[in-house]
N, C-alpha and C positions, 0 to 999 in steps of 0.2 A: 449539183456540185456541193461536197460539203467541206466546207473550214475547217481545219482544228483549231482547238479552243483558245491557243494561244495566239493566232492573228484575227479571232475575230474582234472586227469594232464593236464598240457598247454603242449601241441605238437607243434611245429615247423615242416613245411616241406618244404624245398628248392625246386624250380623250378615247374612248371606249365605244363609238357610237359607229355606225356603219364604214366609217372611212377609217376608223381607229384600228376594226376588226380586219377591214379588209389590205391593210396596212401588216398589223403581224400576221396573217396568214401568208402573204408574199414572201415577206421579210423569212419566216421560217421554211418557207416553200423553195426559197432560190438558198438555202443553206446556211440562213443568219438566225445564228439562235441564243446571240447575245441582248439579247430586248428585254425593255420595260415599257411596259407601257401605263401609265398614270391617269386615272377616272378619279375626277374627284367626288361622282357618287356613289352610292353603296351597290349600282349593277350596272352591267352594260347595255346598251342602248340606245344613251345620249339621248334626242331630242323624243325619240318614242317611247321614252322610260316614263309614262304618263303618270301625274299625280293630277290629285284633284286641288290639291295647294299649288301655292305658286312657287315655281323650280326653277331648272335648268329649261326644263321639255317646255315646247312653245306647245303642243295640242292641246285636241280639244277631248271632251267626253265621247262625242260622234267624230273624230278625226278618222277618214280614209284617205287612201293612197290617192292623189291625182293622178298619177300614173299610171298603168297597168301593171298587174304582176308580170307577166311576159315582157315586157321592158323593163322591168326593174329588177331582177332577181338577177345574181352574183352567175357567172357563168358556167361553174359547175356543181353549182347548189340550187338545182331550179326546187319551185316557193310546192306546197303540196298540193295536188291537182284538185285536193276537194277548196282550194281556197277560191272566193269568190274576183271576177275583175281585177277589184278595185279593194285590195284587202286593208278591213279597221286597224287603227294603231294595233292593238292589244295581240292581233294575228302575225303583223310586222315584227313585233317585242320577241312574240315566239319563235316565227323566224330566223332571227337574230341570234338567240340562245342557241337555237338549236345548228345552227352555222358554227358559233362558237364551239358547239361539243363535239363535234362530228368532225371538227380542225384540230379540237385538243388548245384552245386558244386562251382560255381562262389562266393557263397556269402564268401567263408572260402579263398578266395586268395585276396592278397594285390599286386595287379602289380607294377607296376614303381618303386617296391622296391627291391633295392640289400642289399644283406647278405654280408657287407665286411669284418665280420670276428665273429667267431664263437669259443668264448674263455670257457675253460670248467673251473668250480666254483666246489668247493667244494660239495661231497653230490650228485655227478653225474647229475649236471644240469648244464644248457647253457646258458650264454649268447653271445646274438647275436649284431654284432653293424650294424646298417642298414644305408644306405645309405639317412634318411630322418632324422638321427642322433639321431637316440630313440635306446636305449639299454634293449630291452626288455629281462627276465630271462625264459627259459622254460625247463620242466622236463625231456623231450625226444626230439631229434634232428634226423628228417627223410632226408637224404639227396638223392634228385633224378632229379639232373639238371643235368644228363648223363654225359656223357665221349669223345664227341665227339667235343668239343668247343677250347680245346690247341691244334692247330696245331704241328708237329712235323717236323723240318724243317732237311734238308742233309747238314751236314756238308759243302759243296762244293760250298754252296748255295751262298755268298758273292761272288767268283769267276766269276759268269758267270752275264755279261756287258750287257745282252738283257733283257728280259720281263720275270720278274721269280712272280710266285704265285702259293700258296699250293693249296689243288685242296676244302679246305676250302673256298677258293673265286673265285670258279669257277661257275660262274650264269650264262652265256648262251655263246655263237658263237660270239657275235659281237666282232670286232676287231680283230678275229683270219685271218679274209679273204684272203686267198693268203699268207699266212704265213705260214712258215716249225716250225711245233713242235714238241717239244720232253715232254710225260707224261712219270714219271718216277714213276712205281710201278702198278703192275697187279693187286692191291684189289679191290672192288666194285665201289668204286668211281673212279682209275685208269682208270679203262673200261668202266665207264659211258663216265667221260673226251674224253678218246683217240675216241667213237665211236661217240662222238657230234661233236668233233674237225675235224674228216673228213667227216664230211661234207660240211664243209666251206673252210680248210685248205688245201693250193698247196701240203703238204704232212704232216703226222705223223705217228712218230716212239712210239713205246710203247715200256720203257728200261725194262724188268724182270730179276732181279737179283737173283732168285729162284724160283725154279716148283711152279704152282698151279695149283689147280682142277679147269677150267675153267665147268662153269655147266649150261647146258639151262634150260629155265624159264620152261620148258614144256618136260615131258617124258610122252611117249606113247598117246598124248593127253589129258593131266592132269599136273595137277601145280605138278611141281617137288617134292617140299615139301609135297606134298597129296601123292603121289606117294611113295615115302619113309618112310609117317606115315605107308604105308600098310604092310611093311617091321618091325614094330618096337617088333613085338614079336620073331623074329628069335636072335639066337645067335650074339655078336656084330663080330664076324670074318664070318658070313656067310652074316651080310649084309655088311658087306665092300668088301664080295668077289660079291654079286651082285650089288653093286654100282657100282663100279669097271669094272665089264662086261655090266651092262646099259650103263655107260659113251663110252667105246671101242666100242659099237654098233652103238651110237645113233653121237658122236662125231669125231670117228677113233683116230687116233694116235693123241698127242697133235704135235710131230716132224713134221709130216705133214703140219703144220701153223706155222715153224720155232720156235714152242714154249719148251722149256724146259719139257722133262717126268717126273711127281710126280715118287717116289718111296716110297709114304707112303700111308697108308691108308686113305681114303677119310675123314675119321672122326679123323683124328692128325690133321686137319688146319683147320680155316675157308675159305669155297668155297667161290670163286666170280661167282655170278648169271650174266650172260649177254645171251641174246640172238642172238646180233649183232656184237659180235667182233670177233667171227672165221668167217663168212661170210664173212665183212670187211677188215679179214688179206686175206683172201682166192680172195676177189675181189681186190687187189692190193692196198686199203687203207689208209690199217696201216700196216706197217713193224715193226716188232717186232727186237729188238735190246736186249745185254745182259745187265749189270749191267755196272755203270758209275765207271769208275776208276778215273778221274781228270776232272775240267773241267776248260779250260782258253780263258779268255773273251766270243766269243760265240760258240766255240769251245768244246764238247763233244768227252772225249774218253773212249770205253768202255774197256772193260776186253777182249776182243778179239784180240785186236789191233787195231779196225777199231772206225774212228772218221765222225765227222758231225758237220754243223752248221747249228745253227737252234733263230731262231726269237723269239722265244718262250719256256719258261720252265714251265710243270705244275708237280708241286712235290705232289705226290698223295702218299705223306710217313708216314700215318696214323696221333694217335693222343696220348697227353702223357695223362696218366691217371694222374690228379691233379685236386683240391681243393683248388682253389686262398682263399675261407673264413677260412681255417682249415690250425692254423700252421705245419708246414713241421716237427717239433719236435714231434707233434703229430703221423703225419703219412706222409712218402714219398716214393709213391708209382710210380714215375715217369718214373722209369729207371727199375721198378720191374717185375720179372716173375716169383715169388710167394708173392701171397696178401692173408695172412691167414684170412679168413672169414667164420664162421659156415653158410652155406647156402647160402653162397655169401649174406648173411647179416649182421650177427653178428661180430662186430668185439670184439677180446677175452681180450681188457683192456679197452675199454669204452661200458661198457653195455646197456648205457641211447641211444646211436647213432646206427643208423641204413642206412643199405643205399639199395635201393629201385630202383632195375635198374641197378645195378654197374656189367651187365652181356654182354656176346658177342655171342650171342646164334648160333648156324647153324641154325637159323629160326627165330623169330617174338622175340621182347624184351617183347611187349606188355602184353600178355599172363604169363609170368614170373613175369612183375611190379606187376602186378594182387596178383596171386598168393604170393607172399614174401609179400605183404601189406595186404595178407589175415592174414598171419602167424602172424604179426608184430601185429596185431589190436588184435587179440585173446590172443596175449602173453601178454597185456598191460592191455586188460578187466579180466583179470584173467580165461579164459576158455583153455588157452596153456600151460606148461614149456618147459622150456629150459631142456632139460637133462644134469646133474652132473655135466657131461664132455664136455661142449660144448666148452671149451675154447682148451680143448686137440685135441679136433675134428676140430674147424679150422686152427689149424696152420696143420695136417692133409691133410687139404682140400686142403689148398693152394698149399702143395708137390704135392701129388695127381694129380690136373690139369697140374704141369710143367709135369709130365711125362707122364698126358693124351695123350697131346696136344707138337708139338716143340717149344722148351722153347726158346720163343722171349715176350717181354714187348707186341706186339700185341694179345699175346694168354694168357695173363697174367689171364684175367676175361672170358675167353674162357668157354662154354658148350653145353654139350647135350642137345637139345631142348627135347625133348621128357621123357626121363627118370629124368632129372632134375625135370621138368613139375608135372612128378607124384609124386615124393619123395616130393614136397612142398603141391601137394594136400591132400597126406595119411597123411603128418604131422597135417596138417590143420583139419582133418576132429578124429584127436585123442583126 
């Protein structure tokens, strides 16, 4: 369907990074070719645009996909067949690029420009004030510069007199050499940190302050993720009962590696993917530690009683979900653990705004950006509605996930990869 130029809406889309791209490909694919889309760095990529300074990009030097490339690659752009699994940032980046070239998508982004604020006008339109000090107005506001940029720091954190950094600015080994550290928090990035760090470091403890499903990149010979899609048509309590007994077979006890036993279902949290850190604990490593009760000068005490000092602190305490361009009266969702959104898109009192990625999937974002940018473009061309009650349905949604999932600010945009996946295709294809 294509527009002519004089009724198409002006679109806005924030950030350049896999939900940014997969956003104006939509956008210009259902026949909207009024876009900008605003990176405020100098390439696109977003969170894969690796530097070895401290950035935007949360990875690492060795950062790979947790995911598979086979679940994670955009639906008509599969990843290139010489790529391995589980492919490094820097193959990701290229991916990316060359997605962008082979859509023609580079022309609709304005780099080096930031969105420092995004004030809403009467009549459901936006304006934005940008960072090159133009105030342009636009109809619809795609916001999809992720969630993964506000570090979320431990209260404790002024206390301790050594080397403290979130694991946001963890870019390789150097300087760890011969140093006793302490990562504090078992989520992906935790166990990236703690299983890089020993390799350099005279010792490191890992503090878990609650069970997780630690999960290898590989069952039975196949990416985890592939292995689990083959599972997606059983009942959801007979695949948590075979999740549950893959993991006991293929891992044994988590007690056995001094770690804390879930008592929940595999699909109430998001898993952390590692293939190296029970090895690691199990070769003398990483010593696993509980939760930090105080800590003074460089002095760590945990909840057991038992203390340590250590040269080094990496706070691997997630990230708050905020929007430095979007006032807080608007919406503050920082401290939240229900964010009402129809489809983890729609939000139910600003109908022109949309946000394109604002998810935490047990698998690939990528896939997801896709798909919600699908829905989003068709809703705009007029080929979609919104049904009646979508505004009743996401304050709904938002309950809903707290008690999918345990109600913490990290499970807040928490989902099902797979069933999510298809409810936005069946929408898409009505």
């Amino acid at each position: 369907m294509n527009l002519s130029a004089p009724t198409q809406p002006a679109i806005a889309v924030v950030g350049a990074g896999c939900s940014g791209l997969a956003a104006i490909k939509m956008l210009s694919e259902a026949g909207l070719d009024n876009i900008v889309c605003f990176e405020k760095g100098r390439s696109l990529g977003g969170n894969w645009a690796y530097s070895p300074d401290e950035s935007h990009s949360s990875v690492t030097e060795t950062t790979h996909l947790i995911s598979s490339k086979t679940m994670s690659q955009f639906s008509d752009f599969p990843m290139p067949a010489e790529y391995p699994d589980y492919p490094s940032h820097r193959q990701v980046l290229a991916y990316f690029e060359a997605y962008a070239r082979h859509f023609d998508l580079e022309k609709y982004i304005r780099y080096n420009t930031e969105v420092v604020s995004a004030d809403k006008l009467p009549g459901e339109k936006w304006q934005l004030r940008l960072s090159d000090g133009s105030s342009p107005v636009f109809d619809y506001l795609l916001v999809a510069n992720g969630h993964h940029s506000v570090p979320r720091h431990p209260a404790w954190r002024a206390h301790f007199t050594g080397r403290y950094l979130h694991s946001h600015s963890f870019k390789n080994t150097r300087g760890l050499e011969g140093q006793r550290v302490l990562v504090v928090g078992a989520g992906n990035s935790g166990c990236d940190c703690a299983v890089e760090s020993s390799r350099v470091a005279d010792c490191v403890d890992l503090s878990v302050r609650s069970a997780q499903y630690i999960v290898p990149k590989f069952m039975m010979g196949r990416p985890t993720d592939t292995f689990a899609a083959r599972m997606k048509w059983l009942p959801r309590g007979l695949q948590n009962l075979l999740h549950r007994l893959s993991l006991r077979i293929t891992v044994g006890d988590y007690r056995d590696y001094g770690l804390p036993r879930p008592d929940f279902p595999v699909t109430r949290a998001h898993p952390t993917v590692n293939n190296e850190l029970l090895d690691r604990i199990r070769h003398g490593k990483i010593t696993p530690r509980p939760g930090v009760q105080k800590v003074e000068d460089q002095t760590v005490f945990f909840t057991d009683g038992t203390r340590q000092t250590y040269d080094v602190v990496v706070a691997a305490t997630g990230y708050k979900t905020v929007f430095p361009f979007l006032d807080k009266k608007l919406l503050d969702w920082e401290e939240a653990t229900n964010i009402p959104l129809y489809l983890r898109v729609f939000h139910p009192d600003h109908p022109s705004l949309f946000f394109i990625g604002l998810v935490q999937p047990q698998g690939s974002v990528w896939p997801l950006s896709e798909a919600q940018a699908r829905l989003v473009a068709r809703l705009l061309n007029g080929q979609w509605r919104l049904p009646t009650d979508w505004r009743e349905r996401a304050i709904q949604e938002g309950r809903g996930i707290e008690k999918s999932f345990i109600a913490n600010p990290r499970h807040a945009v928490e989902v099902h990869f797979l069933p999510y996946l298809h409810r936005l295709e069946k929408l898409a294809r009505s």
